[in-house]
Structure formats: structure tokens, C-alpha cells
C-alpha positions, -999 to +999 in steps of 0.1 A: +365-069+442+347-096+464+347-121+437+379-119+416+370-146+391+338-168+389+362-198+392+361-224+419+392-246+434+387-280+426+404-297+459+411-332+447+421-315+412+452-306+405+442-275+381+421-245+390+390-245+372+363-222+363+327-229+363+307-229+327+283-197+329+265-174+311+284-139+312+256-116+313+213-125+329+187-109+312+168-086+326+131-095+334+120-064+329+135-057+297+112-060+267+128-068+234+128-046+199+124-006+195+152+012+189+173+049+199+196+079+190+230+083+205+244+120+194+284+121+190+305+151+177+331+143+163+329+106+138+346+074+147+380+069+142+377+030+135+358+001+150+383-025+146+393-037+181+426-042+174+431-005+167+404+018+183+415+031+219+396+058+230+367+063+250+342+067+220+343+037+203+353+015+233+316+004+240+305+004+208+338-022+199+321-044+224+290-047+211+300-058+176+323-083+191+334-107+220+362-118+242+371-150+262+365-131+291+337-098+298+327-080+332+293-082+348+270-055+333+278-024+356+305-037+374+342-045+375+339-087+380+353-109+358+327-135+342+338-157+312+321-143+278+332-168+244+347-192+272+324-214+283+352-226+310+389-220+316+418-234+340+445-223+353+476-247+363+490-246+399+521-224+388+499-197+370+514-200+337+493-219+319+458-211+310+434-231+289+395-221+275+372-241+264+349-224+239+311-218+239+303-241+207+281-228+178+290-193+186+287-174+148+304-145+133+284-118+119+293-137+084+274-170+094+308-188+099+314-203+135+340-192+151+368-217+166+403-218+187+418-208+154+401-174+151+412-169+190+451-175+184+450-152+146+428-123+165+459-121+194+485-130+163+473-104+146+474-076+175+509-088+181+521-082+150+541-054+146+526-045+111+490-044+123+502-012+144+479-021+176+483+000+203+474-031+228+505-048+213+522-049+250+489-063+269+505-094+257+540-094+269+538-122+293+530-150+265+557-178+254+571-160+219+559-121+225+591-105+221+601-126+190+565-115+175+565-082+185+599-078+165+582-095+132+607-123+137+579-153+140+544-153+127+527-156+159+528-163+196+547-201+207+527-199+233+494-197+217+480-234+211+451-247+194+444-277+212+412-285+192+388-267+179+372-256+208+399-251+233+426-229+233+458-229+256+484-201+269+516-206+280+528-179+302+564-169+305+552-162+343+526-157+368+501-133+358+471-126+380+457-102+353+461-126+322+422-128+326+421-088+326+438-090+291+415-112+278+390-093+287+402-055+266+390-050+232+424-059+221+418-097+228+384-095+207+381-119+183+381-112+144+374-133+110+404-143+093+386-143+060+372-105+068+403-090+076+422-103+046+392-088+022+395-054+039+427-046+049+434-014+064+401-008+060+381-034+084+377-007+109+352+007+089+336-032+077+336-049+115+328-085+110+325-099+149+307-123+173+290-097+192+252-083+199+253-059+175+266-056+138+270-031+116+246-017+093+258+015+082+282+038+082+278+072+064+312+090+071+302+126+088+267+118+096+256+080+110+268+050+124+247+024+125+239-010+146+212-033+145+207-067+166+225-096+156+198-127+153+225-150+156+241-137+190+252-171+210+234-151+246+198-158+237+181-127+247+204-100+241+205-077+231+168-062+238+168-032+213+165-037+174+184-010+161+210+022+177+219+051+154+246+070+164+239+106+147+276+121+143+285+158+140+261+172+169+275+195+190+265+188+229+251+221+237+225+209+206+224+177+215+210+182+250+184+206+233+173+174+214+176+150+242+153+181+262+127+180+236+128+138+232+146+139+198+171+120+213+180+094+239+213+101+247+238+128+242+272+104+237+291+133+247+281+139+281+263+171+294+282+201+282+306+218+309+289+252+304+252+235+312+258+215+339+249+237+366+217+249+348+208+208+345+218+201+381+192+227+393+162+214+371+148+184+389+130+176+356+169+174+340+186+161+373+162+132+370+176+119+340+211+122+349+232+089+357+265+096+382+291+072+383+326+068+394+358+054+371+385+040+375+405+080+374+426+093+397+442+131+390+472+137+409+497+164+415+535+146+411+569+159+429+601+149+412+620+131+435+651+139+420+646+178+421+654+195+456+634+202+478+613+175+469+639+150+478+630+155+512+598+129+522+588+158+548+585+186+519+560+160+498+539+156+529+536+192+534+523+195+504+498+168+504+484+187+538+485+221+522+460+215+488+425+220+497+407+193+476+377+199+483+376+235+468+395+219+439+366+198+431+343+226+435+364+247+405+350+220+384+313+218+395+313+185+418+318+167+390+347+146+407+355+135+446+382+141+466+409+117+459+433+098+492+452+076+476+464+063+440+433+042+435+403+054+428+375+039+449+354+017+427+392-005+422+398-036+437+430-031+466+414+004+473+416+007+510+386+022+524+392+028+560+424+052+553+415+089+553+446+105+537+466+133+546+445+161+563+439+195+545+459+210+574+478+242+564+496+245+597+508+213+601+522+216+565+538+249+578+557+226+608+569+200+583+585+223+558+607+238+585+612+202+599+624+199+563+645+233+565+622+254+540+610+275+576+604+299+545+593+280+514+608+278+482+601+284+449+592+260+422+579+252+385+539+235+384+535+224+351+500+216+334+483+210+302+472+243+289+435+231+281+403+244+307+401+233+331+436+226+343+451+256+342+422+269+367+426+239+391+465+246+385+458+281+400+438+266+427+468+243+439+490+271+435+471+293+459+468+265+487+507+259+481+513+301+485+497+296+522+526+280+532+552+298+516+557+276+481+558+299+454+544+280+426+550+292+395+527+276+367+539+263+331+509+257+313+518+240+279+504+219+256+505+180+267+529+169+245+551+195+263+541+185+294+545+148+290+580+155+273+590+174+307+573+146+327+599+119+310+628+140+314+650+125+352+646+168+360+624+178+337+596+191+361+597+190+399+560+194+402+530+185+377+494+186+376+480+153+359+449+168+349+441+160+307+465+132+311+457+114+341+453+077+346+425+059+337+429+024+340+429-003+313+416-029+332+402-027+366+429-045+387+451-025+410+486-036+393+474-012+361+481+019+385+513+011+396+538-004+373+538+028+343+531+051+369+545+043+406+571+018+394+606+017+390+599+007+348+583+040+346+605+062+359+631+061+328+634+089+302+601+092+282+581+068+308+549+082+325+562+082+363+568+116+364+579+114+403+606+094+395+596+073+422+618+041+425+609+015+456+629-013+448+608-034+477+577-021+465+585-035+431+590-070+445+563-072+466+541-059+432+560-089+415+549-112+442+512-101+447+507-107+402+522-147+410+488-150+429+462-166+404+445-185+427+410-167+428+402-183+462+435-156+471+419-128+454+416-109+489+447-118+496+463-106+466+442-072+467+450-068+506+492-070+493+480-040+467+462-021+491+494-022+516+516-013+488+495+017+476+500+027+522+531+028+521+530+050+486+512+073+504+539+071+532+566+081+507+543+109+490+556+111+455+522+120+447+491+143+458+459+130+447+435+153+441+401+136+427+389+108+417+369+119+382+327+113+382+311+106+353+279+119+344+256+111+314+222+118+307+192+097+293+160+102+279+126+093+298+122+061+278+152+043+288+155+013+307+180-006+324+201-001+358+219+034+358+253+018+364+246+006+325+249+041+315+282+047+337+296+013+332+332+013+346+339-014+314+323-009+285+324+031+286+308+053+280+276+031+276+267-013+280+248-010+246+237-046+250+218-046+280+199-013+279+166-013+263+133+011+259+105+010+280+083+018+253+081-011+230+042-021+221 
């Protein structure tokens, strides 16, 4: 990420301080009002952002309300969004926002520091049940209100009613990150309280959209918010989002302009059949995320003890023929991070898909002969193909793979267990990352905290080193040392790869499809952030 933050350092000031911006231009191309049709399956779970996790109501969380913090439409950089200005103090612990003032809830109230501090309260709190609870761990008071022994973070402080302040109980580089997740979204006091349980289903934000209906089974609903503090967003008037279509139908639709977008993506089973229509193709939007599938060896379980036996295996899996089991719709994969992450290092090529060589380092290991061995994978297409794949590469040079396909619960179970599984394809369960900093790929997943029973390092790998130089590249807030910082990452993730508790396979591609009529830059469509879709800054080209 060139520019980690959109702060500047302040020499003669003793703080770090970020420049008051707006978070998102508007497009000059972009002509205000009409409206379209998003097509899901299956219905929303909940649009309350202190709950909702998944990939379907992600986007759609954003657009009914706001953060202190956002991304640039399309792209992974940080821009501040209900903060009109933060700074950060010279040991990283402290950060303090000013607000945007006259910023309105959906409800006509304004919002102020007050809602800021009861929104992250709330999320803390172990009776709300948030799944983003543990974004939050490095603020004053967490583990006394994650336990339901206070009634809120001591860290948290209203200063006034337009700035807020957070006391750290260290250095965190991706505090700004977590401001930035749905989690962090701020929420009406008074709305909550009148719902309940059930303010998933009544949203009251800040954001460019609010709800208009919700008709369990069939619709959901947006229309613009005429209040919105960013004058001129959103452009359109109104989104439906039509619930119970199945893709295949859905593309039908979006073929014959019913539609403007099939939520769920172009169906598996079509995708070939659109990718040789140029009429079709033309419509499609590619984009990377931030995905990495990975096959892991337990580094506990003999032979994979020996660093020699990993490396031969990262030389023996053909990736490319991997990504063509799945139609292209991914890219060979080097290293833990996926490309479009900050720290990604993008002169290293990876291990070679060299059979032979993989043949000399098993009998440097003393497996002249191979071995045998358990490959375990979630049981849903198409893993258990790609698992077959791998397994045929591996065969080559003499590693009998023999393949467990179970459901993922069984699979992550055997993951968490010290021996559980000496070898497992991530596939179904891989990493997607949270936020788009590079520390989100390591600690649950590379790190020493993740390799204990039930965590989700499933190599077992513990660096000890590696762990303090991750613990020294988060104490770097300073944005001026964001290359710094992502250059400490990207040497980290090297010497990873040296050690080879992984093979990374491919980096995921997303692909979506839109109708004729849509406007906006394609990487709105793909947006790494607010996926599947940046609702607030596409718009029809249509509109009289």
C-alpha cells in the first residue's frame, strides 16, 4: 500500500496528525437518481453491524452505516470516513478523532462521540454476542468488558462531543484497520434499546442508504438517504435486492435485462459458457481478494518435521493445472499473501513446479522412496477435485497421499488437534482477510497464538523470532514508516516460505457480472472492502 494512512507528520508537532478530508470524490460522470435489482438466494441473516459477518451482507452493512475510518472506493487505502481528523501520539497508544459535525442518523438525530464509544461498548459486550468482540483487544479495559465485569471500555473517552479518544494498551499499527470493519460502525443508542434482538432487521445508521423494506423471503430494500453528510452520494435512488433467485435464473434475467446484477456471482456450471460469449464476457468484472488457499504440513508429524520434505512438496504441486480444475477462476499463489496485500513481495517467484528437484530433496531428507500420508479436505466441490489434483502431483514423487474428505467441522477439528492432520487442503476454509494489512495473515494462522489446540494454524508452525519481529513491525504507527513497516512483513512472510509450513496454491479471483446500464469503475463491482459490491458509488447510466 503506497499510502498507508492519508495522515501527514507534523515536524514541529509533537503528535501525528491526519489531514481533514472527504473519504470518498464523486464521480463526474455519475448522474444522480434511477434505481436497480440485485438477485440473492438465500435471505439475509441480519443487517446489524455488530453481528452480520459474512460476505452477503458485508457491503450492504456499509451502506446503511459509517465508521471513523473507510477505504478509497476500489481499493485497499485507508481514508478517514465519520472522522473528519485523527492523531496519533508518538508511542502509538493513543488515538484521538475529531468528528465530521452535523453528521445525522437515519432518525434525524446527529450523531456525537457518545454514539462512537456505546457502538464499540456495545460490540464488546459479551451479551451482544458479536463475533468482532476480539478486533478490540488492544483498548485500556477489553478484557474486564469482554468478561461482563465493567460496562464498557476505560479506554474509551468522550472528550466532547465531537472528539473521541483511545487509549491503547500498546502499539497497534492496524487500530485504524479496526476502525474501519463493520464492527466499529456506529449505532443509535435510542434504536437499539427499541428493538432489541431484533435491530438487525430495523437498521438505524449514518450511512448512504437506509432501509425501506424488508419482506422476509422475497425483498430487501434501500433507498438514498437525503440526509447523508457526503453531498452527492450516493447517485442511485433506490436498490432492491430480490431474495430467493437461484443463480442459474438469475443470470437468465440479468441476460434478458431483468436484472442488473446477479449478487451471487456467475454460476460454477455457466462460467465457461459466459467466458466464451463476448456479448457475456463483456459484462464480466475480474478482481482479486485478499484469499490465499494453501495446502499445510504438520510440523509435529514425521516426515514433515524435516524443512527438506516441505520443500519438496511445494516443488512437486503443479499449480497451474490446479487453477485450471477450477476454470481460471483463481492465480497461482507464491507466498502467504495474496497479491493485492500490502507487504506482498512482488519480485519473489516461489518455489518452482520442479518434480525432479522435489525427487533430490526427499532423499536428501531420507524418503529416497516417499512415504505415505493422510490429505485431509472439506468434502464440498470443488475441494475434493483440487485434493485429487495435489495428490496426483504428490504420487510423482513417491508421496502416497491418501485423501480424508470430511465435512469442515471435521476438518477444522483435525486441523486444531497438535497431530491431528499432517497434511490439509485449505480450500472452503481458507483465509480471507479482515482487513487488508499483512499482520491479519499471520498471527491466527502462521503464528505461535495459533498453533494451540482448536487454533487455525494447522502447521503448527511456531517461530519464536518471527513472532517478535511481527510484534515489532505492529509498534510502527508512524504512516511516514508505512513502507518500512510493510518491507519488515514482506521479510517475515521470506523467510515463511524458507521454513515451508505451507504450500500455497492460488490466490482466489472474483468474478461478478453487471448489466449494460451500469456505471462506475469495475474495481466497484470487485471491491476488495466493501464486498461483494461499493453500493454507494455505482450508479446507472440511464437516468433522463
Amino acid at each position: 500500500m503506497k499510502k498507508y494512512l492519508v495522515s501527514t507528520v507534523a515536524a514541529a508537532a509533537l503528535m501525528l496528525g491526519a489531514t481533514a478530508v472527504q473519504a470518498q470524490d464523486v464521480d463526474p460522470n455519475a448522474k444522480p437518481g434511477g434505481e436497480i435489482v440485485i438477485t440473492y438466494k438465500d435471505d439475509v441473516a441480519t443487517l446489524d453491524p455488530a453481528i452480520g459477518y459474512d460476505w452477503q451482507n458485508w457491503s450492504m452493512i456499509k451502506s446503511l452505516f459509517d465508521g471513523l475510518m473507510d477505504y478509497k472506493p476500489g481499493t485497499t487505502e485507508l481514508v478517514p470516513d465519520l472522522a473528519e481528523s485523527y492523531e496519533i501520539s508518538p508511542d502509538g497508544q493513543t488515538f484521538t478523532f475529531k468528528l465530521r459535525p452535523g453528521v445525522k442518523f437515519h432518525n434525524g438525530r446527529e450523531m456525537t462521540a457518545e454514539d462512537v464509544k456505546y457502538s464499540i461498548d456495545r460490540v464488546v459486550n459479551p451479551v451482544t454476542q458479536s463475533p468482532g468482540q476480539g478486533f478490540f483487544a488492544s483498548i485500556k479495559g477489553y478484557d474486564e468488558a469482554a468478561a461482563g465485569k465493567s460496562d464498557g471500555l476505560s479506554g474509551i473517552t468522550v472528550v466532547d462531543p465531537l472528539t473521541i479518544k483511545f487509549e491503547l494498551t500498546r502499539p497497534d499499527a492496524t487500530f485504524l484497520h479496526v476502525m474501519a470493519i463493520n464492527f466499529s460502525h456506529v449505532v443509535p443508542k435510542e434504536e437499539v434499546e427499541k428493538y432489541g434482538a431484533d435491530f438487525g432487521k430495523h437498521p438505524v445508521g449514518t450511512g448512504a442508504y437506509k432501509l425501506a423494506e424488508w419482506t422476509l423471503g422475497q425483498r430487501v430494500v434501500f433507498e438514498k438517504n437525503p440526509d447523508h453528510w457526503h453531498k452527492g452520494l450516493p447517485y442511485l435512488d433506490k436498490i432492491t435486492f430480490e431474495i430467493g433467485q437461484e443463480p442459474i435464473v438469475a443470470l437468465l434475467r440479468l441476460q434478458k435485462g431483468e436484472i442488473d446484477v446477479p449478487g451471487d456471482g456467475i454460476p460454477p456450471a455457466k462460467f465457461q459458457e459466459v467466458m466464451n460469449d463476448p456479448e457475456q464476457k463483456a459484462r464480466v468484472v475480474e478482481g482479486g481478494q485478499l484469499h490465499t488457499g494453501y495446502v499445510t504440513m504438520n510440523v509435529n508429524i514425521p516426515p514433515f518435521d524435516n524443512v527438506k520434505v516441505r520443500q519438496a512438496v511445494n516443488m512437486a504441486i503443479n499449480k497451474e493445472r490446479i487453477v485450471q480444475l477450477i476454470n481460471n477462476r483463481a492465480v497461482p499463489a507464491n507466498q502467504p499473501l495474496p497479491p493485492s496485500m500490502p507487504g506482498y513481495v512482488k519480485d519473489y517467484k516461489g518455489y518452482p513446479f520442479d518434480p525432479a528437484k522435489a525427487k533430490e530433496l526427499l532423499a536428501e531428507a531420507g524418503q529416497p522412496d516417499g512415504f505415505s500420508t493422510d490429505l485431509y479436505v472439506m468434502n464440498t466441490d470443488p475441494n475434493p477435485r483440487i485434493a485429487q489434483g495435489i495428490q496426483q502431483d504428490l504420487a510423482a514423487i513417491g508421496i502416497k497421499a491418501n485423501i480424508q474428505a470430511l465435512a469442515q467441522a471435521n476438518v477444522i477439528a483435525a486441523g486444531g488437534e497438535k497431530e491431528g492432520a499432517p497434511m490439509i487442503w485449505s480450500g472452503g476454509m481458507a483465509w480471507i482477510a479482515d482487513f487488508p494489512d499483512p499482520s491479519n495473515f499471520y498471527g491466527p494462522i502462521l503464528g505461535c497464538g495459533g498453533a494451540v489446540p482448536g487454533g487455525w494454524n494447522w502447521s503448527w508452525y511456531c517461530n519464536e523470532d518471527l513472532d517478535k519481529k511481527a510484534a515489532e513491525a505492529d509498534s510502527i504507527v508512524d504512516p511516514a514508516k508505512a513502507e518500512e513497516r510493510n518491507k519488515m512483513w514482506g521479510d517475515i512472510y521470506m523467510k515463511i516460505m524458507e521454513d515451508a509450513p505451507w504450500a500455497p496454491i492460488f490466490n482466489e479471483q472474483r468474478f461478478t457480472m453487471k448489466s449494460a446500464r451500469m456505471g462506475g469503475a469495475d474495481n466497484l463491482y470487485v471491491d476488495p472492502v466493501h464486498i461483494p459490491i461499493n453500493y454507494d458509488n455505482v450508479y446507472v447510466k440511464d437516468v433522463q
